[in-house]
VOGUMI-593165 format. One line per 3 residues: number of its first residue (from 1); their letters; for each residue x, y, z of N, C-alpha, C. Coordinates in Angstrom, 1 decimal, decimal comma, padded with zeros to 4 digits. Last residue first. Layout:
NUM = a = X Y Z X Y Z X Y Z; ...
REM end
This chain:
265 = xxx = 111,6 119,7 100,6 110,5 120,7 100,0 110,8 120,0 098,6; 110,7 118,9 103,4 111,6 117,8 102,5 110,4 119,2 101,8; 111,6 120,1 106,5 110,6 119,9 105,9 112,0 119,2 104,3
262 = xxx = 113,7 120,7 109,0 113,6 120,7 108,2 112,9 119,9 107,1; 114,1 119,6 112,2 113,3 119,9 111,8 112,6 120,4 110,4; 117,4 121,5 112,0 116,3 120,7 112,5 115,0 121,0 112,3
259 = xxx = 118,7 121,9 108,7 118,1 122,6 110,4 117,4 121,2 110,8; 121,5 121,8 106,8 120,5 120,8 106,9 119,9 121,7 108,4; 121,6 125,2 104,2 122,7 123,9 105,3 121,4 122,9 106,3
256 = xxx = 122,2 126,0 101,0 121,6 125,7 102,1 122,3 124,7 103,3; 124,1 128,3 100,5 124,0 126,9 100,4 123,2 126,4 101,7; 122,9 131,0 098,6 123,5 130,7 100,1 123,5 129,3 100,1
253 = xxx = 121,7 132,3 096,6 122,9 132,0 096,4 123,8 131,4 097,9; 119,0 132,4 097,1 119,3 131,6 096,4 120,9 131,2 096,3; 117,0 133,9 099,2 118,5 133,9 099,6 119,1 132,7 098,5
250 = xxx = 114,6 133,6 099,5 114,9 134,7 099,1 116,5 135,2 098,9; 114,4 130,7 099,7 114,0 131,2 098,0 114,6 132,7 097,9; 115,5 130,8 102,2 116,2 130,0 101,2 115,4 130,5 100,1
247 = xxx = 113,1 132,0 103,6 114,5 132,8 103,5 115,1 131,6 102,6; 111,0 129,8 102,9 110,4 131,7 102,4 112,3 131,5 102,6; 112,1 127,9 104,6 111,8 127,4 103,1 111,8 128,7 102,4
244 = xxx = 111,8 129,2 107,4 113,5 128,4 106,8 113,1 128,9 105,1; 109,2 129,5 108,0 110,1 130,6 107,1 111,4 130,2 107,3; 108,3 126,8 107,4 107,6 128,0 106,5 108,5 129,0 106,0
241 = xxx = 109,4 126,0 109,6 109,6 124,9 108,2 109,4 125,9 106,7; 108,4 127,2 111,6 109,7 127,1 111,1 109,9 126,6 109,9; 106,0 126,5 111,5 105,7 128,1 110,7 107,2 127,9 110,8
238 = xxx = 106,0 123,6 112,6 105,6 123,5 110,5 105,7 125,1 110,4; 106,8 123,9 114,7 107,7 123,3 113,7 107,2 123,7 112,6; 104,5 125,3 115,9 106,1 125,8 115,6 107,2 125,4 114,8
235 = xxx = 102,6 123,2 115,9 102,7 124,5 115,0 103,6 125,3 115,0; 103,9 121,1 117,3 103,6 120,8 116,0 103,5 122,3 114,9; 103,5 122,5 119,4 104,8 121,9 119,2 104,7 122,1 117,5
232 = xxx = 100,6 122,6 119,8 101,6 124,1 119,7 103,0 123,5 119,1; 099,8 120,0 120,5 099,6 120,5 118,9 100,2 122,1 118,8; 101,0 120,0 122,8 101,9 119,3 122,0 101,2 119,5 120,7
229 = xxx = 099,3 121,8 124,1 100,7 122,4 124,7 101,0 121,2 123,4; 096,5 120,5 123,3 097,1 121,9 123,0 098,1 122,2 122,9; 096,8 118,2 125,0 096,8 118,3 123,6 096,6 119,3 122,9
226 = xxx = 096,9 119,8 127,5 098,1 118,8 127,7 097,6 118,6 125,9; 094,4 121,0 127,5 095,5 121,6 127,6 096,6 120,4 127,4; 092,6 118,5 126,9 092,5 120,0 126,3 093,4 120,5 126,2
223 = xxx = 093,1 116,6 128,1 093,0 116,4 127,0 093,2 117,7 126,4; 092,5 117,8 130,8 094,3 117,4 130,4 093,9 117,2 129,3; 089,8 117,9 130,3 090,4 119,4 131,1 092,0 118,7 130,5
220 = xxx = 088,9 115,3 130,8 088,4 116,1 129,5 089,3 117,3 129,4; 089,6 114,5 132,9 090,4 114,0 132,2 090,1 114,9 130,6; 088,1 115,6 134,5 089,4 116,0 135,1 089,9 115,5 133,7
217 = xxx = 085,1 115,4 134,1 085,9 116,7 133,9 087,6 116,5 134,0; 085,2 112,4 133,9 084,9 113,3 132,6 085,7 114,6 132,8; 085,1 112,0 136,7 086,4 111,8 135,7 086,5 112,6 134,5
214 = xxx = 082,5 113,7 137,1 084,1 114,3 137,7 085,1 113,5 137,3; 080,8 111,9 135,9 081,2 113,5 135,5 082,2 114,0 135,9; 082,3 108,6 135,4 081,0 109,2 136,2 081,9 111,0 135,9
211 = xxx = 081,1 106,6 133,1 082,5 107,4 133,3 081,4 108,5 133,9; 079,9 105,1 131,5 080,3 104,2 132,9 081,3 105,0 133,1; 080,1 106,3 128,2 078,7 105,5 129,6 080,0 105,0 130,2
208 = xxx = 081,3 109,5 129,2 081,4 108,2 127,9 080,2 107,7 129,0; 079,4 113,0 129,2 080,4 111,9 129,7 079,9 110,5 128,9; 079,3 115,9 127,9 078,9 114,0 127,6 079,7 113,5 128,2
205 = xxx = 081,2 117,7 128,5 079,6 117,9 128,4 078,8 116,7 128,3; 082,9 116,9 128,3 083,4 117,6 129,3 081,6 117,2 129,2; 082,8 116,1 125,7 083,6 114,9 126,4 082,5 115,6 127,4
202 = xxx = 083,3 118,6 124,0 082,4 117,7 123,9 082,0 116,7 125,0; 085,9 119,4 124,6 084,5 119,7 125,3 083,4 119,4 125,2; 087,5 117,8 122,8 087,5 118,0 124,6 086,3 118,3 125,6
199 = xxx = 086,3 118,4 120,4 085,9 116,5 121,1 086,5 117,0 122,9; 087,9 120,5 120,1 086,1 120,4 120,2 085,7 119,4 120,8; 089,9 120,2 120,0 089,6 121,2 121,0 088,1 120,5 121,2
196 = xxx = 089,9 118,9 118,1 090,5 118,1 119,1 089,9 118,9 120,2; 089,5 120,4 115,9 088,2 119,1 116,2 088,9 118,6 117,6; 091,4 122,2 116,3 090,0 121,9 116,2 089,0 121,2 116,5
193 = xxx = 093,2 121,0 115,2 093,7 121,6 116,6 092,0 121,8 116,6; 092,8 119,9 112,6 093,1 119,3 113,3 092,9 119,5 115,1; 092,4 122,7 111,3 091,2 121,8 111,4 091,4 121,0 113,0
190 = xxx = 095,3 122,9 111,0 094,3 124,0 112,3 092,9 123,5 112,1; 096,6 121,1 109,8 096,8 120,9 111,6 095,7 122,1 112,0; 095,4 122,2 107,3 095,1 120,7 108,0 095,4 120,7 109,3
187 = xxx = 096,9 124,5 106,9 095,3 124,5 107,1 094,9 123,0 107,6; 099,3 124,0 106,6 098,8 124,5 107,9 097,3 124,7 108,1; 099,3 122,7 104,4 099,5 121,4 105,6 099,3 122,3 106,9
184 = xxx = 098,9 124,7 102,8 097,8 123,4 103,1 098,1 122,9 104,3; 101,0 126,3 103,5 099,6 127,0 104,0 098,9 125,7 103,9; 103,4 124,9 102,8 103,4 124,7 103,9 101,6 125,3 104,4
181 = xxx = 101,8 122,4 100,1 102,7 123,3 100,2 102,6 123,8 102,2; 102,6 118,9 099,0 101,9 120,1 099,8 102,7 121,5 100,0; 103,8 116,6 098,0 104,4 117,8 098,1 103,6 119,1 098,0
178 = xxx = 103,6 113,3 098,4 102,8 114,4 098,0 103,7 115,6 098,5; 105,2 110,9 099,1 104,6 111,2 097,5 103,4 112,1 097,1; 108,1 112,0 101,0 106,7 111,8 101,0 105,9 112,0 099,5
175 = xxx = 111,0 111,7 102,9 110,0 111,8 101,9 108,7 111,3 101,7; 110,0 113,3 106,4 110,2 112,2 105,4 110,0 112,5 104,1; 109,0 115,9 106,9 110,2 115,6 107,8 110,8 114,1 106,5
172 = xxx = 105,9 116,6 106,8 106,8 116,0 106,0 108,2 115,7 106,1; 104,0 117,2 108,7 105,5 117,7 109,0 106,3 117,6 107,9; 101,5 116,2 108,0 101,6 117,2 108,7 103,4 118,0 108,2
169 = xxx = 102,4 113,6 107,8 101,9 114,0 106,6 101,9 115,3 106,8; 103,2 112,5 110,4 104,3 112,8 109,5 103,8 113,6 107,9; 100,9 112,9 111,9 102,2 113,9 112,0 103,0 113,7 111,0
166 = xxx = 099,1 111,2 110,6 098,5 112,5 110,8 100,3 113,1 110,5; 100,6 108,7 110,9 100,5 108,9 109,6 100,3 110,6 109,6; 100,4 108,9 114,2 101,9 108,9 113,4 101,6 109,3 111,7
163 = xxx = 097,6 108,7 114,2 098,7 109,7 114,9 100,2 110,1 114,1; 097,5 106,2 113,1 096,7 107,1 112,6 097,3 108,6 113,1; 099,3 104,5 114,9 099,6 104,8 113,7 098,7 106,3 112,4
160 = xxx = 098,1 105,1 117,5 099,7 105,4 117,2 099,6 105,1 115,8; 095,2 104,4 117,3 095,4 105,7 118,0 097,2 106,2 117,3; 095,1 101,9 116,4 095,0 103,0 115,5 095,0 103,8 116,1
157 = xxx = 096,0 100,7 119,0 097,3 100,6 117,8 096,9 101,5 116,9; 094,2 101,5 120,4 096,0 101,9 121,1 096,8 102,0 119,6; 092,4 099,7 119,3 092,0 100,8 119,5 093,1 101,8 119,8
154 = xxx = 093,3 097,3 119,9 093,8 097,1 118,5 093,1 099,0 118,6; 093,8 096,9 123,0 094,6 097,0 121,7 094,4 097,2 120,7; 090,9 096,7 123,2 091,4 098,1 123,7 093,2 097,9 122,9
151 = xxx = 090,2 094,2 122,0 089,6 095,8 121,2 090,3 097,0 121,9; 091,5 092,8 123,3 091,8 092,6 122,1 091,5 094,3 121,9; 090,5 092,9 126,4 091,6 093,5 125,8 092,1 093,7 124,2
148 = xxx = 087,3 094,2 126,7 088,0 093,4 126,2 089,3 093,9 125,7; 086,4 096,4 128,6 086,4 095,0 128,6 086,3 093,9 128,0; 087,2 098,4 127,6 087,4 098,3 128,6 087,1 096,9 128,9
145 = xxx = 086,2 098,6 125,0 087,6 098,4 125,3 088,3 098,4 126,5; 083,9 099,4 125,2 084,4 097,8 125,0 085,0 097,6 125,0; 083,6 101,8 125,9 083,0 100,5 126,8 083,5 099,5 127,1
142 = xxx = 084,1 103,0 123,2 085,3 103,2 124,6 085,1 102,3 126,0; 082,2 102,0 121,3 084,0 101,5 121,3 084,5 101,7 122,9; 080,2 102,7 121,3 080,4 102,0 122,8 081,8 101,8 122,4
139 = xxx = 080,8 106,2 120,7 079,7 105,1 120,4 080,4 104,6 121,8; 082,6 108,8 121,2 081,1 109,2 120,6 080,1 107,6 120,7; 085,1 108,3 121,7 084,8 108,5 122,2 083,1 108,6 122,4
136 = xxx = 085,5 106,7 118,9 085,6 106,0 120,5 084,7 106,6 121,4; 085,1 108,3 116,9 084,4 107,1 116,7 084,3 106,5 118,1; 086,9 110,2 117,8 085,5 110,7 117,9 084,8 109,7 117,6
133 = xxx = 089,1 109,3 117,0 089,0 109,7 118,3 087,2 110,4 118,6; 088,8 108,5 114,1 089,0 107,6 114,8 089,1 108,0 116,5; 088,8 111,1 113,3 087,9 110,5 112,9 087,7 109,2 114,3
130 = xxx = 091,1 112,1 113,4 090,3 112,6 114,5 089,1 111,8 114,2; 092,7 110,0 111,5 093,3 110,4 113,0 092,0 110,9 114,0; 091,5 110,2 109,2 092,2 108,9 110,5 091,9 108,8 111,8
127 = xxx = 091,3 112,2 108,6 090,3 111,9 108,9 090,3 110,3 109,7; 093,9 113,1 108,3 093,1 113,6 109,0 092,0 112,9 109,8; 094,9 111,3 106,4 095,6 111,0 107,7 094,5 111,8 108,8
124 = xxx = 094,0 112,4 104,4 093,0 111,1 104,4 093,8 111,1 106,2; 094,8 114,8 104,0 093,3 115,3 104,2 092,7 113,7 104,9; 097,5 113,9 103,5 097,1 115,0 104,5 096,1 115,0 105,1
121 = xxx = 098,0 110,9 102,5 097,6 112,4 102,4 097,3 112,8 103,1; 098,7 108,2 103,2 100,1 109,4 104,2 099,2 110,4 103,1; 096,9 106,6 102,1 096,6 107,1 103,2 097,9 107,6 104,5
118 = xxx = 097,5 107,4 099,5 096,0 107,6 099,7 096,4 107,6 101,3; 099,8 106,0 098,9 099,3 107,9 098,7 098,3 107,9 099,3; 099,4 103,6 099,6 100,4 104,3 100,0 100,3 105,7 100,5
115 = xxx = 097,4 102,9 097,3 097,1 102,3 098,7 097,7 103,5 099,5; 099,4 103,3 094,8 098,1 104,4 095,1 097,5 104,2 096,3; 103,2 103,5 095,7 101,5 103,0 095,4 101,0 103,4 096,1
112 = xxx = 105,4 104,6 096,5 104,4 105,3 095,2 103,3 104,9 095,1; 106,6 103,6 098,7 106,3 104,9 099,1 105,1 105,4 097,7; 107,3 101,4 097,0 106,2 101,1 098,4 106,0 103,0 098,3
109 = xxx = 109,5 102,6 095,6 108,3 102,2 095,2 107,2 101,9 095,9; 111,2 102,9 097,9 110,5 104,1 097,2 109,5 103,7 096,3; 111,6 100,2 098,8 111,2 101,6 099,9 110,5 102,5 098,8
106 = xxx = 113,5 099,6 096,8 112,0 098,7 096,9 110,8 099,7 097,9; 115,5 101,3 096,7 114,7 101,4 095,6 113,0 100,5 096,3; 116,7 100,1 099,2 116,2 101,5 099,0 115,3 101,9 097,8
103 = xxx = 117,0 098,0 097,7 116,3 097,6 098,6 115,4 099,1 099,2; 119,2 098,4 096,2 118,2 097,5 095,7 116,7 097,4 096,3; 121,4 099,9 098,0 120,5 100,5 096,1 119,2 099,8 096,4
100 = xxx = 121,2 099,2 101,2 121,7 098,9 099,6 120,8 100,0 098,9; 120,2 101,9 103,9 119,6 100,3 102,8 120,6 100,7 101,4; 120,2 104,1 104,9 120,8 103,0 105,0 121,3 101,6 104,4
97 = xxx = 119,0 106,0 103,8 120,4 106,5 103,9 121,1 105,0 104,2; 116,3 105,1 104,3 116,8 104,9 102,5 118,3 105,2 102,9; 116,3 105,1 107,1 116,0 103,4 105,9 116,9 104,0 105,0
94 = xxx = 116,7 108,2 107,0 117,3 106,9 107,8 117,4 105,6 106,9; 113,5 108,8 106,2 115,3 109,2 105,6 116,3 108,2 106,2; 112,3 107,0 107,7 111,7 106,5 106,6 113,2 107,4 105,9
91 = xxx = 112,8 108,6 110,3 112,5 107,5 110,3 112,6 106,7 108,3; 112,5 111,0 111,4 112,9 110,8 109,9 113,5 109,5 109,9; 112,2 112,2 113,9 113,0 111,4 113,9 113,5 111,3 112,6
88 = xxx = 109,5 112,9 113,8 110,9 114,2 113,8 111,9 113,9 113,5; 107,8 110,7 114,4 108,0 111,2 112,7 109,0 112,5 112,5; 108,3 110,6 117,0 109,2 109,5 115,9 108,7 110,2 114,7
85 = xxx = 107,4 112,9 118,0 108,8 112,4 118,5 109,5 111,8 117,5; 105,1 112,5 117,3 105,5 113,2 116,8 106,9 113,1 117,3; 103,9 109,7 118,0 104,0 110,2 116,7 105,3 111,4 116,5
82 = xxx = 103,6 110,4 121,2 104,9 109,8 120,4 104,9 109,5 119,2; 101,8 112,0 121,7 103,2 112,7 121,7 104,3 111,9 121,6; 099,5 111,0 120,4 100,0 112,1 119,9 101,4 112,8 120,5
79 = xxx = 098,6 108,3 121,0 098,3 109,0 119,3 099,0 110,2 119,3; 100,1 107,9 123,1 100,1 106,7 122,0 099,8 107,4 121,0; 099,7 110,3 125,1 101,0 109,6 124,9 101,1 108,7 123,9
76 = xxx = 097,2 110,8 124,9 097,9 111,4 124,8 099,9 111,2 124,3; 095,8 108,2 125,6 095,8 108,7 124,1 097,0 109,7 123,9; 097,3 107,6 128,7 097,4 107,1 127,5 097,2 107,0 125,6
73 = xxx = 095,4 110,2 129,8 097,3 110,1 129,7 097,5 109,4 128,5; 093,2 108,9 129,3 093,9 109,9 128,5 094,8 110,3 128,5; 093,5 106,9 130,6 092,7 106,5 129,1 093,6 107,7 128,8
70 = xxx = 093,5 108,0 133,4 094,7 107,2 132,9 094,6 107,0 131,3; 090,8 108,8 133,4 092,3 109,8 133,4 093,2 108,7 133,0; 089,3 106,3 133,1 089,0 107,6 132,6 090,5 108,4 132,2
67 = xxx = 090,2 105,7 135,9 090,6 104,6 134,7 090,2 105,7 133,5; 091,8 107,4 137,7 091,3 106,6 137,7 091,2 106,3 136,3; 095,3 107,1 139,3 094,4 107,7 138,7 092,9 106,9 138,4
64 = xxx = 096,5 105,9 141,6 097,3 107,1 141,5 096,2 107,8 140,3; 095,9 103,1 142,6 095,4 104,7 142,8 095,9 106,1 142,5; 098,5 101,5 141,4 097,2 101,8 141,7 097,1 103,0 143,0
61 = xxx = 100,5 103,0 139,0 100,4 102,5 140,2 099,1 102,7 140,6; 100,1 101,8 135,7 100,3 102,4 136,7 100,0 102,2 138,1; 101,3 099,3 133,4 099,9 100,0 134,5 100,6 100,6 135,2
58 = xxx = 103,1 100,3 130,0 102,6 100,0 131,7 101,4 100,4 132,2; 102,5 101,2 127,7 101,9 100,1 127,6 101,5 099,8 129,3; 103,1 104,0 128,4 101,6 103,9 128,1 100,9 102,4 128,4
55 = xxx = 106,0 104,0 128,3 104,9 104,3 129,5 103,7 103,8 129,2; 106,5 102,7 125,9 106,5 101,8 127,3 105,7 102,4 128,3; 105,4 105,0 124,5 104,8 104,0 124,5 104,9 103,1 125,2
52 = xxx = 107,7 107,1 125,6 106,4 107,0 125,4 105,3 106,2 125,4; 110,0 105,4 124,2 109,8 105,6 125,7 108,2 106,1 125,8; 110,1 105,7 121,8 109,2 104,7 122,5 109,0 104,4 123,5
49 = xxx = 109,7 108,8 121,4 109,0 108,3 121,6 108,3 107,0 121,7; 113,0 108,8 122,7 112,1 109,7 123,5 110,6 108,7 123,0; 114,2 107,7 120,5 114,0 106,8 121,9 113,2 107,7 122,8
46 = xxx = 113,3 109,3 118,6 112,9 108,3 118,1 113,1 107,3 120,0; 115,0 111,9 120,0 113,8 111,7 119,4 113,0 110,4 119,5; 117,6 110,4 119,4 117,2 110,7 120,7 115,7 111,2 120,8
43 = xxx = 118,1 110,4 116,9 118,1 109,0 117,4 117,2 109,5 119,1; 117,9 113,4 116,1 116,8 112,4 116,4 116,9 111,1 116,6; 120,5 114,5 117,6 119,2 114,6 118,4 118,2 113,7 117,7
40 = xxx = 122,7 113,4 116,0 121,9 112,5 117,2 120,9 112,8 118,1; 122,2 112,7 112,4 122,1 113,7 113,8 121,6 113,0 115,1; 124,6 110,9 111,3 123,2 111,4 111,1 123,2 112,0 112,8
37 = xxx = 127,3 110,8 108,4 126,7 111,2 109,9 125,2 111,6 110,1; 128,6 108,9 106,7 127,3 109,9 106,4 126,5 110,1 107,7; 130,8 107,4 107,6 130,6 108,0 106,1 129,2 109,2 105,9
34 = xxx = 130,4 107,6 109,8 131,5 107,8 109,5 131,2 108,8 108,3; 128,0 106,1 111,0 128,1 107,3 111,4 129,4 108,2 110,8; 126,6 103,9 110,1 126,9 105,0 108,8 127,4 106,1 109,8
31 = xxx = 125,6 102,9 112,4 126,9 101,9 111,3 127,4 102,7 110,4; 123,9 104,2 113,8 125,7 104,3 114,0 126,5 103,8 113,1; 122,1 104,4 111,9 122,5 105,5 112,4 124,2 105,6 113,1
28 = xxx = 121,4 101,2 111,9 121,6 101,9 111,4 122,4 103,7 111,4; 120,9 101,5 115,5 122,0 100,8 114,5 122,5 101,0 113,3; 118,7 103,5 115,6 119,6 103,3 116,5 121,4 102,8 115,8
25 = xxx = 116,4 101,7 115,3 116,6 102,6 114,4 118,0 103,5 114,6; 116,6 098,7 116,3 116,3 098,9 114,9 116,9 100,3 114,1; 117,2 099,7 119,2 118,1 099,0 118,6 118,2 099,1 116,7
22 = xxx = 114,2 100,5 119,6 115,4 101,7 119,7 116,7 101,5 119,5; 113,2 098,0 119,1 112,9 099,2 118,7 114,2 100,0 118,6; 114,6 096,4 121,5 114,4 096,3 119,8 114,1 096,7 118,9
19 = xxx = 113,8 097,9 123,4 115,3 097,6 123,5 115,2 097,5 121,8; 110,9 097,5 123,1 111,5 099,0 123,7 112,9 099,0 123,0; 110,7 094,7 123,7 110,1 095,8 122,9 111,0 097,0 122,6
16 = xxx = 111,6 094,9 126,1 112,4 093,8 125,4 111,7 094,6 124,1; 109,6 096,1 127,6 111,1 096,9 127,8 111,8 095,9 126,6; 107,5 094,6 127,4 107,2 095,9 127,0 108,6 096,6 127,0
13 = xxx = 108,1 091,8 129,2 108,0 092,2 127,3 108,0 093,8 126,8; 108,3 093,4 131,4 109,4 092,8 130,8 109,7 092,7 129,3; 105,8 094,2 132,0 107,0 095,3 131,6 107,9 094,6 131,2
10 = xxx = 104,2 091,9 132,0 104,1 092,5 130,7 105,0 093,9 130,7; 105,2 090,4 133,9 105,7 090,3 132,6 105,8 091,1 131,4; 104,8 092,0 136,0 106,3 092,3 135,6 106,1 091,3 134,7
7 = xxx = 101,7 091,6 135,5 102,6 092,9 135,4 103,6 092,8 135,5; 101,9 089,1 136,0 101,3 089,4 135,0 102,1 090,9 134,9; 102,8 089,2 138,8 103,6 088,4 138,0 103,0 089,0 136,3
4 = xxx = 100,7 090,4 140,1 101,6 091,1 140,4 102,6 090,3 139,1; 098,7 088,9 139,7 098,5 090,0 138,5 099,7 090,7 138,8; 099,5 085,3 138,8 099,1 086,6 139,8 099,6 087,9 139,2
1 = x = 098,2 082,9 136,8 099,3 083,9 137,0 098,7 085,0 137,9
REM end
């Protein structure tokens, strides 16, 4: 197969993806839209971030970056700005609003086991998430994933779920079988903002092997700011979440009404 054919297959699959994704969460959402309306900014969310991931999965136009910078468009886009798109989404509220009794009950039991708890906690999604971006960046993982596709997938895949566990344990937007308060969960994203800052400049100062210093700089520099500008995202939602939750205790007799973005207290 010619790589030009390889490539419109693999957008083809990657959009047929896409379609059945955004079909999955999408459907639900309309079939109840009578009896129990669900908001359509996060259907719109949830297709924001698999749009995300079709970009990522595509190649881009040659020359337009080099392989270095494109890596980081693509962490950018798979571990962290489409987690957070789809864990705003309330992905996991959805299911249960949807599903029989029988089956919503099966959901919440999955949600109880100790496997479960252990890795949507705060402290364990942390260590996922940046753990696993300093494991690549720091040994030959990022070598080898250049030259083999298995490992540069299956490297994509804990970048978006270790991402996605991070944000949604972060945001709680879902129910969740820990009920942190909002100062923990803001002491976890400012670790978070942290080590991320730090692995940027780390980068800047190490380049990976076979990544000559002027990729290093350009793409260590978008890591920085471009994962700053969407861990700021993240810190506006969780000090909204803060003072929605603070004025409802101070305001007892007001009925609360659903916000965006609203934490599961």
């Amino acid at each position: 197969m010619h790589p030009h054919e390889a490539s419109t297959s693999g957008g083809l699959f990657a959009a047929i993806v896409a379609v059945a994704t955004v079909a999955v969460y999408v459907g639900p959402a309309l079939a109840n839209r009578r009896r129990r309306p669900w908001p359509v900014y996060r259907s719109v969310l949830w297709s924001a971030g698999v749009a995300c991931l079709v970009i990522a999965a595509l190649p881009g136009p040659e020359g337009t970056a080099t392989p270095f910078v494109d890596h980081t468009i693509d962490h950018l886009l798979v571990g962290m700005l489409a987690p957070l798109l789809m864990a705003l989404a309330a992905p996991v509220t959805l299911a249960l609003r949807s599903l029989d009794p029988v089956p919503a009950r099966r959901v919440t039991r999955l949600l109880r086991l100790r496997a479960v708890r252990f890795v949507t906690h705060p402290v364990t999604a942390l260590l996922l998430n940046v753990g696993g971006m300093w494991a690549v960046y720091t040994t030959g993982i990022f070598e080898t994933m250049h030259e083999n596709p298995v490992v540069s997938g299956l490297v994509h895949t804990h970048f978006f779920l270790a991402g996605y566990l991070f944000t949604a344990a972060v945001l709680a937007v879902d129910p969740t079988p820990h009920r942190h308060r909002h100062l923990y969960r803001a002491g976890v994203l400012a670790v978070a903002v942290a080590a991320h800052g730090i692995l940027a400049k780390f980068l800047f100062a190490h380049p990976p092997a076979g990544v000559s210093a002027s990729d290093t700089e350009t793409g260590s520099i978008l890591m920085y700011y471009a994962g700053d500008a969407i861990d700021a995202v993240l810190i506006v939602v969780v000090c909204w979440q803060w003072f929605t939750a603070r004025r409802r205790k101070t305001a007892p007799s007001v009925n609360p009404v659903e916000r965006p973005f609203a934490a599961q207290q």
